[in-house]
Structure formats: structure tokens, C-alpha cells
N, C-alpha and C positions, 0 to 999 in steps of 0.2 A: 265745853260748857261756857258759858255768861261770863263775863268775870263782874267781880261784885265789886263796887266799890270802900277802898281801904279802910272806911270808918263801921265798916262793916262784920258784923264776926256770926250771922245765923244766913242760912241759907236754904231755901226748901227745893229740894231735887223731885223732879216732877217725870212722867212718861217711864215710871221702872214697870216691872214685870210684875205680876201679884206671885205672891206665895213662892218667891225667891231670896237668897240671901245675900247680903251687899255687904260690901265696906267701904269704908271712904277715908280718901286723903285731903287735905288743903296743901296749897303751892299758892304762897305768897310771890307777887311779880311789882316788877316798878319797871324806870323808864330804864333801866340798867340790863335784865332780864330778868330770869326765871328764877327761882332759888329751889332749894331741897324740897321734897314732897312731906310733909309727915307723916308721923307711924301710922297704918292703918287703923281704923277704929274697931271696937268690936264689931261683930257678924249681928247684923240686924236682917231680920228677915221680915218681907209686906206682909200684908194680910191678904187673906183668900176669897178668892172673888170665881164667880159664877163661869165656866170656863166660853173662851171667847171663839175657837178655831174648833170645824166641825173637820173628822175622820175625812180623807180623799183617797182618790181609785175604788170608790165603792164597784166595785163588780159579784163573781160570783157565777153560779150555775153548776152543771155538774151536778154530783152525789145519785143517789141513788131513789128509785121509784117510790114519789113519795114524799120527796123533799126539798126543800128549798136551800141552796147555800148559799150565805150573803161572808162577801171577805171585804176587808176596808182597811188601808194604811194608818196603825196606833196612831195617836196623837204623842210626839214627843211629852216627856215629864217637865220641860221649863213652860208647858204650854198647857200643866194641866190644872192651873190655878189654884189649886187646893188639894186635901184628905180627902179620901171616899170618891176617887175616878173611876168613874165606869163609863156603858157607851148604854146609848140608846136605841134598838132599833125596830126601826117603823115599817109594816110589810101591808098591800094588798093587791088581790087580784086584780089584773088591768080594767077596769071599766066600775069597779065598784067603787063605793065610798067609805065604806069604814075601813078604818086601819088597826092593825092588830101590833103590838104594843111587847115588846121582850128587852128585858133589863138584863144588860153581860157584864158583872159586875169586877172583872178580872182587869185591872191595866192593862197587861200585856196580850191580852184578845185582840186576834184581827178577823174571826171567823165566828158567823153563826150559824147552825142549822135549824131551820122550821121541820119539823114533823108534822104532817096532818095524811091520812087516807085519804082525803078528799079531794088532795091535789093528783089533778090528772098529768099527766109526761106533756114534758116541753109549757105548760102555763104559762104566759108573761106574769108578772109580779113588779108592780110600783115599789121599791124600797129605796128607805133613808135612812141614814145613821147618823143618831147625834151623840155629845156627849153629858155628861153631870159631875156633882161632886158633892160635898157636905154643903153647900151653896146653895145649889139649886138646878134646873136645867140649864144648859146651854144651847147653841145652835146645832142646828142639824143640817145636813149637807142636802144639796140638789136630790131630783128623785133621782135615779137611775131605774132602766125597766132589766130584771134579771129574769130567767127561764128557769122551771123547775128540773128536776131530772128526769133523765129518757126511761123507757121501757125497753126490754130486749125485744129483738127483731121478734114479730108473732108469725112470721109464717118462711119456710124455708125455699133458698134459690129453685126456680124451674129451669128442665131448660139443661140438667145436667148430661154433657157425653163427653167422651172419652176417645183420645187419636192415637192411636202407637206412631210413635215418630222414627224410632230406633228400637234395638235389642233390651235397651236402660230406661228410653223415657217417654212416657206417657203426656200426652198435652189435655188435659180438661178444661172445660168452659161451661159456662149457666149464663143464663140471663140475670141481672145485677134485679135486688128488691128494690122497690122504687120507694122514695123516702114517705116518711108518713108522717104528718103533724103529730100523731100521739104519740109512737111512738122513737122518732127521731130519726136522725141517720146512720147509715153504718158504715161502721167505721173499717170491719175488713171481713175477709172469709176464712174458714178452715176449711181444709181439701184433707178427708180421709181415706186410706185406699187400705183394700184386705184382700 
């Protein structure tokens, strides 16, 4: 800190945190050195301000036919300005214009789900997440583009036969489904045998 000079006894402490609680010592110094710190003062806590630092690693995808998952790294508590934290977040289909608007009113939220039938498997989606508080809005993060969720495979491997190798094992093979924009990739096969 500054040091103030000696004829001096008020001092205004500048660049603290909002909606945090502090205490403060004075350490008188001359040209000899430092002396004792004084007792701490009571716990003064700022006042609450509009929160300043938007959620990061917005990602997401996955879930199920249908829906939208959006995850985002909490916003620490020394950084959430104020009472009444929540997050904000902002979703639209890639190429549209309006955005549709969901309030996660939990601190400890890192995860939202959109429901709509409307969304088709695999969608890209413009989404942002910001935050709030009893304040007001704060900032919201870069877009990130997220995908909605896949659809299961609609039509089954062609292409199936079968090799006796041995006495024990049988070899199968198919032709592999070829990926589909709607609905996704896959991920593996099951091989039943009776």
C-alpha cells in the first residue's frame, strides 16, 4: 500500500472486491523501521455490485433426442458480487435471430437442459451464459456453438455373415452404417448369436 504521510490518520482503500468482507490493520514506520501492526478492525463488508466475470468452458452437447445440454464452469463466490446469484442463459438455432432466454437460479448450477420437440438430432445452437444478482445483469460469455442430441441409429448393419474359424469361434462382419447428420455417429455394435 501507499504510505500516507505522518500527519495523517484517514485513509481511503480503493480496488477491493464488492460484497466481500475485510479488516484492516495500520503499521506506523519512520526512518528507524516498521513497528507493530494494530489490532484488526471489525469485519466491514463492500457493498454489492452487478456481477463483473462471465461463467467459462461453456460447452455442452450430448443428452438425449430432443434436447439441448449447455454446461459452464460456476462462477467462484468471491466473484459473485452480491445476494440473488444466478446465471443467465441465452440459446438459438445457428442462423436465426432471436434468442430464447432461461434463468438457473441455483449458485452451484453448471448444467442446463433445453427441451423442445422441435429440435432435430445433431442442431448447431449459438449459446451464452451470463450471470445476475439482486444488482442487476452482468456479463455474458462469447457465443460458443453447442449440438443438440443424437437420434439412435434408424436403420440396421447390412452386409451381415459369418466364418467358422475353429471348433469355438465364429468371425462376423457387416458393413459399418454410414454417419448421418440427423442422426449422429455410432458409437459401436452388438453381435448376437442363438
Amino acid at each position: 500500500p501507499e504510505v500516507i504521510n505522518g500527519r495523517t490518520h484517514k485513509a481511503t482503500v480503493v480496488d477491493l472486491s464488492p460484497w466481500v468482507e475485510y479488516e484492516f490493520r495500520v503499521v506506523a514506520s519512520n526512518g528507524v523501521g516498521i513497528g507493530e501492526p494494530s489490532r484488526p478492525s471489525a469485519l466491514l463488508k463492500t457493498k454489492a455490485a452487478v456481477p463483473a466475470v462471465a461463467p467459462t468452458n461453456i460447452g455442452g452437447g450430448g443428452g438425449s433426442r430432443s434436447e439441448l445440454v449447455i454446461t459452464w464452469e460456476p462462477v467462484s463466490e468471491e466473484l459473485q458480487n452480491g445476494e440473488g446469484f444466478g446465471y443467465i442463459v441465452m440459446l438459438r438455432p445457428l442462423g436465426s435471430t432471436t434468442w430464447t432466454k432461461a434463468v438457473v437460479a441455483s449458485v452451484e448450477s453448471s448444467k442446463y437442459v433445453y427441451r423442445n420437440e422441435s429440435i432435430t438430432p445433431l442442431s448447431p445452437f449459438e449459446v451464452k451464459v451470463g450471470v445476475y444478482n439482486n444488482e442487476g445483469e452482468g456479463t455474458l460469455s462469447s457465443i460458443s456453438i453447442i449440438y443438440s442430441g443424437e437420434d439412435e441409429p434408424q436403420m440396421a448393419p447390412a452386409g451381415a455373415s459369418a466364418l467358422s474359424v475353429s471348433a469355438a469361434v465364429v468371425e462376423v462382419s457387416w458393413l459399418p452404417i454410414p454417419w448421418n447428420r440427423h442422426t449422429g455417429r455410432v458409437l459401436g455394435y452388438e453381435v448376437r448369436g442363438w
